[in-house]
N, C-alpha and C positions, 0 to 999 in steps of 0.2 A: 769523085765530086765531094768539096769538102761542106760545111754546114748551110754557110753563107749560100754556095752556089746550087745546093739542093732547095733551101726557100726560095731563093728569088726565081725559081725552076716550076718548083708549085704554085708561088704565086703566078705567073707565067698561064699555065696549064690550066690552071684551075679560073680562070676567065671567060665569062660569057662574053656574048658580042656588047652588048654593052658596057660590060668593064674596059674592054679593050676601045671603044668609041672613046669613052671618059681619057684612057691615057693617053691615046693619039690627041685627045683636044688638050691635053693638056701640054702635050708636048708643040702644038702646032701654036696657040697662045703664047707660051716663053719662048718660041723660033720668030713670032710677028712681033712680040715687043721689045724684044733684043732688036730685033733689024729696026722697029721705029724708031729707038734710044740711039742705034748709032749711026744714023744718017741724020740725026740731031731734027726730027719733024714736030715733035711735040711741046707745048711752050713750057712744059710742067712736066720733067723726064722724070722727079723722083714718085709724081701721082699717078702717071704709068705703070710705074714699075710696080709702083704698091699695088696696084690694081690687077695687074699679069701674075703679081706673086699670089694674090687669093685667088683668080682663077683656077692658077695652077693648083695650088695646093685643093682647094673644094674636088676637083675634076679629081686629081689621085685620089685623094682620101677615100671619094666615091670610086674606083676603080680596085680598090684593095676591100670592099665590103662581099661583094661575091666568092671572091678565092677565099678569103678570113671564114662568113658561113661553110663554104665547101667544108673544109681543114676540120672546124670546130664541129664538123657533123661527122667526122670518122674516127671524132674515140679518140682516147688513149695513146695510141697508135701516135697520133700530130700534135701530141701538147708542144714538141720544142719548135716545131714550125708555125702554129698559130699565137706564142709567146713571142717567137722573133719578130713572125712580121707586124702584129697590133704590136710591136715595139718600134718599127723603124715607121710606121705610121704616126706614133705618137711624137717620135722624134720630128718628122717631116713635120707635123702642125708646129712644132714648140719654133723650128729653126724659120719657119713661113709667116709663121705670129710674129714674131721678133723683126723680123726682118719688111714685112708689111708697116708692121708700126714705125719702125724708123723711118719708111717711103714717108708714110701718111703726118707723121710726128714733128718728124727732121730730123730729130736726133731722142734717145730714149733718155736724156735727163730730162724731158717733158713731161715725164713719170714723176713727177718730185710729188710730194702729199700735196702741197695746192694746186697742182695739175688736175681738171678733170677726168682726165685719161689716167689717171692711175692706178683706179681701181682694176680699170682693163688687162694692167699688168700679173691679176693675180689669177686669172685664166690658165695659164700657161700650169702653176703648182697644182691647182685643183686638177687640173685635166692627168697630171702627173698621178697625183695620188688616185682619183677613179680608177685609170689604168691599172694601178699595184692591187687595187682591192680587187676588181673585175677578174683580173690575172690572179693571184692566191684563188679566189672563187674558184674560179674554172678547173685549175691546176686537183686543188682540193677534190670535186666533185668527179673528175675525169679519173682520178687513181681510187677514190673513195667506189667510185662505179665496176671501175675493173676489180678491186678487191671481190664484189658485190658479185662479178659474172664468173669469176676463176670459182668465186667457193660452191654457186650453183650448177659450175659444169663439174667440179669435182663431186659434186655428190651424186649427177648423172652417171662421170664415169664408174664411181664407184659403186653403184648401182648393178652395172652390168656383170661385178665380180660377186656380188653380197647376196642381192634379191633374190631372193629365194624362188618365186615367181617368174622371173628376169630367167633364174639360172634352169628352172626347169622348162620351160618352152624352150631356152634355148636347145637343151637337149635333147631334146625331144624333135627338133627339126634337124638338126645333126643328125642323128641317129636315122631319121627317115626319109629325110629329103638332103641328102648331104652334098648334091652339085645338081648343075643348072639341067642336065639329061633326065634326073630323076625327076625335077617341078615341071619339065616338060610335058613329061608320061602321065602328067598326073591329070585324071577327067577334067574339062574344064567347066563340070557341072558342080564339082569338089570346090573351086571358087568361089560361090557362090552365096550370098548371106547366109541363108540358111542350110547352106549344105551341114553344120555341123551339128544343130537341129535334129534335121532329117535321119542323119547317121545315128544318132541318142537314138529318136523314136524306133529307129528300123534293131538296130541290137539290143532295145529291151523287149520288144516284140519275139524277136527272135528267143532269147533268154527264156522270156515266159512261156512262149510256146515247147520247148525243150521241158523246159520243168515241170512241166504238164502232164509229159508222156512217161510211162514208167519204163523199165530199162530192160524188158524186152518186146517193146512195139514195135510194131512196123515200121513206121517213116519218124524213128528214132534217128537215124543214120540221116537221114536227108534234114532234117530239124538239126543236128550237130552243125552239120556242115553249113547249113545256112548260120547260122549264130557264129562260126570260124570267119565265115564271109564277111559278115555282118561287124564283127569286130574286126577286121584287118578294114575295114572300109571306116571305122570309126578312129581308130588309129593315126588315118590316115587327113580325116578330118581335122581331127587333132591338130596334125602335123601343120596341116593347111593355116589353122587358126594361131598356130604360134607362129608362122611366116607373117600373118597380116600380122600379130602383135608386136614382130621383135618391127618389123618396117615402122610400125605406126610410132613405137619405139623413139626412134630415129627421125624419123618425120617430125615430132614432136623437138627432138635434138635442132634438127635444122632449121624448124620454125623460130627458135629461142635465138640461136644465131644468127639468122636473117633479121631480127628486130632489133638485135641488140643485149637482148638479156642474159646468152651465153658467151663462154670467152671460146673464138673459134680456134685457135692456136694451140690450147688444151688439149680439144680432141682431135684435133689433127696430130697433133704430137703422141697422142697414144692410143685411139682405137679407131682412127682413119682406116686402119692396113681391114679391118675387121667389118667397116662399115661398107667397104668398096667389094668388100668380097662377095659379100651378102646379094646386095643391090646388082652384080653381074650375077650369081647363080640363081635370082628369084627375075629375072630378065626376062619370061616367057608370063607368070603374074605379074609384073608389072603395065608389060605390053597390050594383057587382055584387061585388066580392071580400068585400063586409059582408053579402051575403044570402045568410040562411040556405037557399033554394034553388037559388044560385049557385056562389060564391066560396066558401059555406062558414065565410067567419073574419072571424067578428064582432068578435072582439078586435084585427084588423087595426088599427096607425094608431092605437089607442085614443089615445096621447099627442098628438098632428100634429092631429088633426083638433077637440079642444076647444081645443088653442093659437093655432090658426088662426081661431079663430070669435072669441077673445078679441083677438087682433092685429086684426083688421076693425074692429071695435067703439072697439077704442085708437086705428087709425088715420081711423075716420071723426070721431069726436071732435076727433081732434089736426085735421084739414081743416075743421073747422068753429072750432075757436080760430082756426085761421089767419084764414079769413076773416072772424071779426069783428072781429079785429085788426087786418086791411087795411083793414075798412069802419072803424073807429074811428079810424085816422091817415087816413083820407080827408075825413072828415068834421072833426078835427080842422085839415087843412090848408086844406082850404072855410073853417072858421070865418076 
């Protein structure tokens, strides 16, 4: 599908029902005044026509405003389709104007300077240059915007190589919860706000009470052991709380792309493969912080986790391009 046939595709597609009313009316007005003009019914065929030409033209004009917002509201992404089509829009008015006016006129040397109507004839440049300024505008603002979301996802991504904070909860969940069986096993009292609280309070207690006793008492050995518990449960905590941090992480990622303020192609292009991973191995905290007899907060992640479902699907796709690609130069180099 070459350029042409992809806009007029979108503009197409991208129609509510009432865009699409406007072009049928528009189309149904120049099919009744063609057929009145040539069964010769009307006493004044060229005041007809002048009049079927602004309907038509009003009717499109309005039928190209819905698809034109759509376009303009996805970014970056549809500058050459929303430049072409408010181009053949403007073109449609210039050649509808001209053409009206001659119905209405008779002819356009009626445009002379002591013509009233002459001034009418300078409609047509002004609406031209509007067009160029609007256009520059937009054009401007649309790559000026994505400069704007590439440098603040690149400082996200890089974030998750640098942050020092970023790099140690990551490791620390690695290290302790490293797939979806281990976040399974893990209490799901350990989820919990305060669980990591609790685990502080419960291993300084313990601590203290050890430090208490001198080193040959009695329930020396049962005070160790509790404090060994007591920190593997704190640990463990730990671990918990950098799972909710790298998510919240990300959450935060997805929120910024869902609005517009991240460039989503960035991170898809580079730590998709790392965010999908995560979001399947923490699948058992997910499930419980969304239930409403659990976790309680259904709204949790709302952004993370349809972005997530949508990266799969792009990347199981993009894995099956590949390899019909591979199989197609295999098969090409057999030939």
């Amino acid at each position: 599908m070459d350029r042409k046939e992809a806009v007029l595709n979108l503009y197409w597609v991208r129609m509510d029902d009432l865009s699409r009313l406007c072009f049928f009316a528009a189309v149904a007005i120049g099919i009744l005044g063609i057929g009145a003009i040539a069964i010769g019914s009307p006493s004044n065929p060229l005041i007809v026509e002048g009049w079927c030409v602004v309907g038509c033209a009003l009717l499109l004009e309005a039928s190209v405003v819905r698809p034109l917002h759509s376009l303009a509201k996805d970014g970056c992404d549809r500058i050459w389709p929303v430049c072409a089509l408010s181009a053949l829009a403007l073109v449609a008015f210039i050649v509808a104007f001209y053409w009206a006016y001659y119905c209405f006129a008779g002819n356009l040397q009626a445009g002379s300077a002591s013509s009233p109507l002459a001034k009418i004839l300078d409609l047509p440049p002004v609406a031209g240059a509007i067009w160029a300024a609007s256009t520059g505008w937009y054009v401007h603002f649309q790559l000026t915007g994505r400069g704007h979301r590439v440098a603040h996802a690149m400082s996200m991504v890089m974030g998750t190589r640098t942050n020092a904070e970023f790099l140690k909860r990551h490791n620390l969940l690695r290290q302790v919860l490293p797939s979806k069986d281990a976040i399974n096993d893990v209490p799901r009292q350990m989820f919990e706000k305060t669980a990591l609280k609790d685990a502080q309070e419960r291993f300084a207690t313990a601590k203290e009470a050890l430090e208490g006793l001198s080193l040959d008492a009695s329930g020396r050995d049962d005070a160790l052991k509790a404090k060994t518990e007591a920190a593997a449960t704190l640990k463990l905590a730990r671990a918990v709380d950098a799972l909710q941090y790298t998510l919240n992480y990300y959450e935060f990622m997805a929120a910024g792309i869902r609005f517009g303020d991240l460039d989503e192609r960035l991170f898809y292009q580079t730590i998709s493969p790392a965010v999908i991973a995560l979001c399947e191995r923490a699948e058992p905290y997910l499930k419980w912080v969304n239930s409403p007899a659990e976790g309680q907060q259904q709204l949790a992640f709302e952004y993370l986790k349809p972005l997530v479902k949508k990266w799969k699907k792009m990347s199981d796709q993009d894995e099956a391009d590949a390899a019909a690609e591979v199989a197609k130069n295999r098969a090409n180099n057999g030939a």
